[in-house]
C-alpha positions in Angstrom: 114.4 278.8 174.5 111.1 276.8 173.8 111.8 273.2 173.7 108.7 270.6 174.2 108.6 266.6 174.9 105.5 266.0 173.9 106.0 261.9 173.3 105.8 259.5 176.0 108.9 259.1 177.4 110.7 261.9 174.9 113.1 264.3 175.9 115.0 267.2 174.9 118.4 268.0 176.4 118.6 271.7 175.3 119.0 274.1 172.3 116.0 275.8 171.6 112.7 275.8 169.1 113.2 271.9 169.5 110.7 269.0 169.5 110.8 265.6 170.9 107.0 264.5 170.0 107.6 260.8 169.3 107.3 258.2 172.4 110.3 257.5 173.8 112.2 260.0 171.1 114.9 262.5 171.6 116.3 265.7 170.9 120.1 266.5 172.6 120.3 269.9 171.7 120.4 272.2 168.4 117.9 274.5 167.0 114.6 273.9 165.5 114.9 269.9 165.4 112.3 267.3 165.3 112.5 263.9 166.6 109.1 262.9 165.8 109.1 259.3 165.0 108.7 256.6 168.2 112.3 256.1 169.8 113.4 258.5 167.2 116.7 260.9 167.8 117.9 264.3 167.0 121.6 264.6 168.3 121.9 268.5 167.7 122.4 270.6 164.5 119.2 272.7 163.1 116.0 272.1 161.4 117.0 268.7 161.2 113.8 266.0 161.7 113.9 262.3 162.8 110.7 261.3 161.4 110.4 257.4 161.1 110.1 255.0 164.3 114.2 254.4 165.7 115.5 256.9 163.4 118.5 259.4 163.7 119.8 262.4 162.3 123.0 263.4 164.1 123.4 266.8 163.3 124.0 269.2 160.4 121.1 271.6 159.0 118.0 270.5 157.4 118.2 266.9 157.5 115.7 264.5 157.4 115.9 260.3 158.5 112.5 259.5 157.1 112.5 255.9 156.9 112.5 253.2 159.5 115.9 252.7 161.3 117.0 255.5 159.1 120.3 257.2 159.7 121.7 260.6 158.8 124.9 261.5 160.2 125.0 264.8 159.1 125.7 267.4 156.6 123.3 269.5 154.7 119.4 268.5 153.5 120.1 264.8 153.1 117.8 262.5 153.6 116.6 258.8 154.0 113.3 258.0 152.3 111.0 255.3 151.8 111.9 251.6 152.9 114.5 250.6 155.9 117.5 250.6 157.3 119.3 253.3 154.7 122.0 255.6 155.7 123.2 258.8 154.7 126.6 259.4 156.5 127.1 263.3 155.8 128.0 265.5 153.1 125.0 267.3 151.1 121.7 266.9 149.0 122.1 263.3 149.0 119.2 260.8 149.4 118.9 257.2 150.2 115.7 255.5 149.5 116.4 251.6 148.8 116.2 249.2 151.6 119.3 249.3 153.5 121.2 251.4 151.0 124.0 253.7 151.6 125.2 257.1 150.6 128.7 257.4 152.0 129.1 261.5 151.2 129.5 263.9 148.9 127.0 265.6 146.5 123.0 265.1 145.4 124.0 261.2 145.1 120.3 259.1 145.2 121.3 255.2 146.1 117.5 254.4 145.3 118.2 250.3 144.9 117.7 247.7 147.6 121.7 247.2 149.0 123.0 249.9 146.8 125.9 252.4 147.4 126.9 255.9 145.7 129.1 258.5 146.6 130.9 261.0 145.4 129.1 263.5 143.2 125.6 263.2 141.1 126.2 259.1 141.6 122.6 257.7 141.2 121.5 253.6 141.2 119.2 253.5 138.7 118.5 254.2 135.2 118.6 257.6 133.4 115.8 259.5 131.9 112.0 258.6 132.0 110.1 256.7 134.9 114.0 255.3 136.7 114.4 252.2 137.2 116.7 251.4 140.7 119.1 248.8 140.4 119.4 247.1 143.7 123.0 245.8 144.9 124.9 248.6 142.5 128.0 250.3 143.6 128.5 254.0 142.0 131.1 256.4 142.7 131.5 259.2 140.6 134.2 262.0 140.2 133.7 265.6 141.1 132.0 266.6 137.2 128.3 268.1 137.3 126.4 265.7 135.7 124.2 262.8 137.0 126.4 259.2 136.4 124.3 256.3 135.9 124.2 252.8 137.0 123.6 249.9 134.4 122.7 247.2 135.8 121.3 245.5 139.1 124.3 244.2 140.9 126.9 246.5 139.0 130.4 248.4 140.0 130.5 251.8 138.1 132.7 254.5 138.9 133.5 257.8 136.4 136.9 258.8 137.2 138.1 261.2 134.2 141.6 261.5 135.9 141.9 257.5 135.5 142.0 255.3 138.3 145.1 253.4 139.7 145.8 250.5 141.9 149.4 249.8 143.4 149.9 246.2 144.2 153.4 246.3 145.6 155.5 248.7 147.7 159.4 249.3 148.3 161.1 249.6 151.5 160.1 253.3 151.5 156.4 253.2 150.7 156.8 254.5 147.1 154.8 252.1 144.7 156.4 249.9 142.7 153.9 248.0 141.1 150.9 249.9 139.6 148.2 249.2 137.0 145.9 252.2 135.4 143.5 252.8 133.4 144.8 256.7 132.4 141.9 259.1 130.9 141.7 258.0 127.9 140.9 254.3 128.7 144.6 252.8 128.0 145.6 249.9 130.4 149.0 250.5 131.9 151.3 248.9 133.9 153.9 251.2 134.8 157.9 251.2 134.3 158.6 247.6 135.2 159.3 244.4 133.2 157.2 241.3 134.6 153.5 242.7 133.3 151.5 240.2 132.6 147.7 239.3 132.1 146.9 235.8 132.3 143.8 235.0 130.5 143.2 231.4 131.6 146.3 230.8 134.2 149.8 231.6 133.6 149.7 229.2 130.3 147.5 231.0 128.5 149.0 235.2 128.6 150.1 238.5 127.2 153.6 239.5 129.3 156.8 241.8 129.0 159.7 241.0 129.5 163.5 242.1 129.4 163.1 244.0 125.3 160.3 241.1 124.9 156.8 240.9 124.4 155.3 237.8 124.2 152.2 235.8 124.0 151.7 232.5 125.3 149.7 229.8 124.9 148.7 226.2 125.8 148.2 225.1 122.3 147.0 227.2 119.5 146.9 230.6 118.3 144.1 232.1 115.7 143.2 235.5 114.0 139.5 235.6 113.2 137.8 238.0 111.0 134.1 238.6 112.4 132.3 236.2 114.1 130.4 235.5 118.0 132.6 234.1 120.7 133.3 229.9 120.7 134.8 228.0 123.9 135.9 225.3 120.8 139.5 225.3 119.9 140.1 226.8 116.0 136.4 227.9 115.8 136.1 231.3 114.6 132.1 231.2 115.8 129.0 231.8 114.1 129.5 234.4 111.3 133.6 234.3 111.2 136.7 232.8 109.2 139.7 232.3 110.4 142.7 234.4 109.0 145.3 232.4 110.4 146.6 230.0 113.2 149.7 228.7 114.4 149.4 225.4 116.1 151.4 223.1 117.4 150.6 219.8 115.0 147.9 219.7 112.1 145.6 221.9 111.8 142.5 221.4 109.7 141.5 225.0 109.9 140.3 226.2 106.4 142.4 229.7 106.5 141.4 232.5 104.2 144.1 235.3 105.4 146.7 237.2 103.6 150.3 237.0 105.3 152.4 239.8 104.2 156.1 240.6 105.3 159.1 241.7 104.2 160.9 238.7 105.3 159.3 235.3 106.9 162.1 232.7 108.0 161.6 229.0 108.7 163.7 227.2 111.3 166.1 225.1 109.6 168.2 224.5 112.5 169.7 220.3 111.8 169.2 220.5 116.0 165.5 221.0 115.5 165.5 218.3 113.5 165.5 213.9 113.5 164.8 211.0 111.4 167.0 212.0 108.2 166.7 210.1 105.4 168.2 210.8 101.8 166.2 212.1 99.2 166.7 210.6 95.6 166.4 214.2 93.5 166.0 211.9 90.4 163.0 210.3 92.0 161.7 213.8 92.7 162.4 215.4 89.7 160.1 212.9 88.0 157.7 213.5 90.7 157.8 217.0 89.8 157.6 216.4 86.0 154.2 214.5 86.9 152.5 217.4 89.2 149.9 219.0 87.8 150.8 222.9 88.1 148.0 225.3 87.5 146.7 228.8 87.7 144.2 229.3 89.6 142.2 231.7 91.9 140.8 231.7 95.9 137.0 231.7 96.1 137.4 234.6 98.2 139.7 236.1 96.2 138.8 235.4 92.6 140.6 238.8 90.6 143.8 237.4 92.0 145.9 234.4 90.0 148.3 232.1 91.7 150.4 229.4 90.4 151.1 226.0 91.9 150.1 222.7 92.7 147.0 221.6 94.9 147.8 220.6 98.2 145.8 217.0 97.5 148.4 216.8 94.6 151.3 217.6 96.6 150.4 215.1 99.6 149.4 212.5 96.6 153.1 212.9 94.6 155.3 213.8 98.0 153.3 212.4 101.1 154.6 215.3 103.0 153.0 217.4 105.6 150.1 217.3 108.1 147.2 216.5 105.7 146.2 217.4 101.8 144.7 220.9 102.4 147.9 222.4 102.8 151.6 222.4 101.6 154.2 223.9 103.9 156.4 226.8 102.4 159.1 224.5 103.9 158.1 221.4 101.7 157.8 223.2 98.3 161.0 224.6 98.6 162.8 221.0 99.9 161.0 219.6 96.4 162.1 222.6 94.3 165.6 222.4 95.5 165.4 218.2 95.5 164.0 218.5 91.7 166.8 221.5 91.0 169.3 219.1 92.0 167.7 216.4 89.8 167.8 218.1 87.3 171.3 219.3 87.5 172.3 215.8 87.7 169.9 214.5 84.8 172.0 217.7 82.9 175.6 216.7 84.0 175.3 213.1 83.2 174.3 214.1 79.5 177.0 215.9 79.2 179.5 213.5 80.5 177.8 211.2 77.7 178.2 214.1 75.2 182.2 214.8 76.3 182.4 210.8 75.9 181.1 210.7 72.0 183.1 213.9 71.1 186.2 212.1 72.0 185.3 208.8 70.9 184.3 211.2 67.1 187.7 213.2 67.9 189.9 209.7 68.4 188.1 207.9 64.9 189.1 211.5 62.7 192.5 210.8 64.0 193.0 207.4 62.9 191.3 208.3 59.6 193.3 211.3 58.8 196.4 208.8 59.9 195.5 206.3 57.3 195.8 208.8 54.7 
């Protein structure tokens, strides 16, 4: 066994082919360590060196603490490089070089940015490719696969997990999950078995859910469908770039809406306990309406190879007065004026006829005093 203190104040509690050279350093035992760094320790293992002033190296094989207050706790050739206060707490061929950083385990995982953390295996802070680039305050844990997994960004959570990753949020009585979310391998969202699975987007008013044979959406105020276009915090704005397909609101919308709604079947209420404020409608009144509505074919601007037939909604709100503005003329409307003007009509037709029945009898009554007279 040759062991030597050669620091002031250094010391090496056994093992052999040790070295405690730093003052005030320390080897406990092993083979072939180094504690050469002032106040520096070597707690056993082999070949491992404690290099920087108050750094460690617990044991393992071929470790190496080589920055200030640098810690390995074991494992095989890691290392702490560079700045201060890193720590690399076992596993193998991992390095920590940012100030205060952390490896936690694992395999050749570099946490190279000031406050960063990787673990796992081939989990690096820093850019890919080219002169790397360490993002300081990243978290990276990557999955057991053999390739290097990047971080993106300073300040960043990244994790590769190619067998999905789960949380539960709620046990039974027995331990076994009951409420889970995933993200399964091929990036779908799930929620598990159970109704109640919901995401609120801006408090529970504003959400996607499931319930009991139900999915719903819900929503403070208004829905839209957008085609292109940036992100707007304004309500009904498709942004810069987009149009809006279609909205639902609840009360006028001045939207301009250039989306095709197709279906087999699309239902209005009509329930009479939806509805207030009755008033009769005089179908003679809006059969000459009707008669005075311009009605023409015409074509969408962004749509011109398709006809349509009908009235503009400025004519419609001009003749009828109905609905939330001129721009537009509920399906609900049209059909109330069709059916009102229908009706009209029938009447305008029935009356005539009662007229016609009354001079065929008064013609039928005048041959039969003539043919009388005879």
């Amino acid at each position: 066994m040759i062991n030597a203190a050669g620091g002031n104040g250094s010391a090496v509690g056994g093992g052999e082919f040790n070295l405690a050279n730093g003052n005030n350093s320390t080897v406990g035992g092993g083979s072939g360590n180094n504690a050469g760094g002032a106040t520096a320790t070597v707690g056993g293992g082999q070949g491992n060196v404690a290099s920087a002033p108050s750094s460690t190296v617990g044991g393992g094989a071929n470790n190496t603490a080589g920055s200030e207050r640098g810690f390995v706790g074991g494992g095989l050739q890691n290392s702490t490089l560079g700045s201060q206060d890193n720590a690399v707490l076992g596993g193998r061929f991992n390095v920590a070089s940012g100030t205060a950083s952390t490896v936690a385990g694992g395999e050749a995982n570099l946490a190279s940015g000031i406050a960063s953390f990787a673990a796992g295996t081939q989990a690096k802070t820093q850019t890919s490719g080219g002169t790397p680039t360490p993002h300081h305050g990243a978290f990276v844990w990557a999955d057991n696969q053999s390739f290097d997994f990047n971080s993106a960004a300073h300040r960043e959570f990244a994790a590769r997990a190619t067998g999905g990753v789960r949380f539960v949020t709620a046990i039974d009585g027995a331990g076994a999950p009951t409420r889970t979310l995933r993200f399964n391998p091929n990036a779908e969202l799930e929620f598990g078995g159970v109704a109640r699975q919901m995401l609120n987007l801006y408090g529970a008013t504003w959400a996607i859910g499931v319930q009991d044979s139900t999915q719903y959406f819900r929503t403070g105020n208004h829905f839209g469908w957008y085609l292109n276009g940036v992100h707007s915090d304004s309500a009904l704005d498709p942004g810069a770039g987009g149009s809006m397909l279609m909205t639902l609101t609840n009360g006028a919308s001045t939207s301009t809406v250039t989306g095709t709604l197709r279906a087999q079947l699309v239902t209005s209420t009509s329930d009479r306990g939806q509805k207030r404020d009755f008033t009769a409608v005089d179908a003679q009144d809006v059969l000459a309406r009707v008669v005075e509505l311009p009605i023409e074919t015409w074509a969408y601007r962004n749509e011109p190879g398709v006809r349509h037939i009908g009235p503009s909604g400025q004519a419609f709100q001009a003749a009828f007065g109905l609905g939330h503005d001129d721009k537009s003329i509920a399906t609900v409307d049209a059909d109330g004026v069709a059916l009102a003007a229908i009706k009209g009509l029938n009447e305008k037709l029935e009356a005539r006829l009662a007229d016609q029945s009354r001079e065929i009898a008064e013609l039928r009554a005048l041959i039969e005093r003539l043919t009388a007279a005879r």
